[in-house]
N, C-alpha and C positions, 0 to 999 in steps of 0.2 A: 359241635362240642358244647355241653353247656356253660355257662356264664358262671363263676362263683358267685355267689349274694353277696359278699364284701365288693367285688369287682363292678356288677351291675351297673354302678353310678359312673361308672370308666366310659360304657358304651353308650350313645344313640339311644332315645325311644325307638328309632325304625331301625333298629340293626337285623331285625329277623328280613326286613326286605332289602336291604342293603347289602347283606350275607348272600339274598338268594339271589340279585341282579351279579352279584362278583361270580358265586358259582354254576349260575345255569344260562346266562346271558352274555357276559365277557367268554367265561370258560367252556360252555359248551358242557356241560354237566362231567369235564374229565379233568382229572389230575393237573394241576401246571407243573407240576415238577415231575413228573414221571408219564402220566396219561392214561392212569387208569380211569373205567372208567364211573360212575357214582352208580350207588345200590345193585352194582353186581358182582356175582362169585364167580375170583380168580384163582387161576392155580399160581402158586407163589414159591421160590425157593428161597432158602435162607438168608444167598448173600444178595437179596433184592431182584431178582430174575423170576420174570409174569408172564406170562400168556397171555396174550389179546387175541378174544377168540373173535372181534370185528374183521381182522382181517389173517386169523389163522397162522399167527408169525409169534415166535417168543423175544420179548422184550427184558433188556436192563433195565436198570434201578430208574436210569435216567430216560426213560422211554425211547431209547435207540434199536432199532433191530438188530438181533443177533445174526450176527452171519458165520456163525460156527455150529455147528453141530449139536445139539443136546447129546449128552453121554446117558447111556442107561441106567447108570446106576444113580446119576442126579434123578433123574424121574422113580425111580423107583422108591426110595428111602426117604427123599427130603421134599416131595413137595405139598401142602398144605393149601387149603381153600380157603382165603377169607374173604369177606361181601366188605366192598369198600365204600368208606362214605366219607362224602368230602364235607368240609367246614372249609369257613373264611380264617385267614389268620393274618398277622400284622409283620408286614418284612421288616419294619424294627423295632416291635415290641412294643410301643408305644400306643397305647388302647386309647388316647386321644386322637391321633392322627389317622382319621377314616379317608383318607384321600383315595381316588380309585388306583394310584399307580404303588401304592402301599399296603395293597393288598390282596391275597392271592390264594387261589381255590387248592387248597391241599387235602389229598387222603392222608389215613392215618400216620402212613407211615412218613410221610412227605414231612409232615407237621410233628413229628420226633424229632428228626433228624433236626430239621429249622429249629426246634424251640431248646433241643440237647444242651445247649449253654446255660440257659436259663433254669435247666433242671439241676443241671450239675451245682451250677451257686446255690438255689436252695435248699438241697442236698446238704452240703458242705455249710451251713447256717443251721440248719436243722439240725447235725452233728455235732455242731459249736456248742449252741444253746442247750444245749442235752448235758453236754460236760460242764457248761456253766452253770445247770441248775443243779449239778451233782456236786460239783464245788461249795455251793452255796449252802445244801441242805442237808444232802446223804452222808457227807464225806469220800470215802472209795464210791465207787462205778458200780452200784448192783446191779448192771445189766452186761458189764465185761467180762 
């Protein structure tokens, strides 16, 4: 994932090698939270259910094997191919703390879920700030 230019000075000069000893050396180039596996296309269903075609078994969210059945109509209608790629991310947000055990090789979807908190506040700030510049300037909400 890239760095924002405000953020940059948060990270390490060697963060691009520090990223790639967390994901390709610790982690073995696959997901820690799920185990997909990096720069390859998987088939995916909606509510987090993969295909690992390493060893020809369908996988949950949390990389457990399914031991039920696929239905046909889940394969038929909902499942989508995406090519995953893993990034480093910080188990508590804190872009100072490069420790090894504070940080962990996530694909896309891994690193939504983990960072969802964090989006949802600035979210919810970005909506604040929006009605306090309409307050301030517009009057009414030209955009409600």
């Amino acid at each position: 994932m890239p760095i924002r230019r405000e953020h940059r000075g948060f990270y390490p000069i060697d963060w691009p090698q520090l990223s790639a000893v967390i994901r390709f050396r610790r982690a073995g180039g696959r997901c820690e939270g799920c185990g997909r596996p990096h720069l390859q296309r998987v088939a995916c269903l909606q509510d987090g259910r993969w295909f690992d075609a390493a060893t020809d078994t369908w996988r949950d969210g949390r990389g457990r094997i399914l031991r039920s059945r696929m239905l046909l109509e889940d394969l038929l209608y909902t499942v989508r191919f995406t090519r995953v790629v893993l990034a480093t991310a910080h188990r508590n947000h804190d872009t100072s703390d490069n420790a090894p055990g504070n940080l962990a090789a996530l694909c896309q979807r891994c690193h939504m879920i983990h960072d969802r908190p964090e989006h949802q506040r600035r979210r919810r700030f970005t909506l604040f700030s929006r009605k306090a510049a309409g307050d301030l300037f517009l009057g009414p909400y030209p955009w409600a």
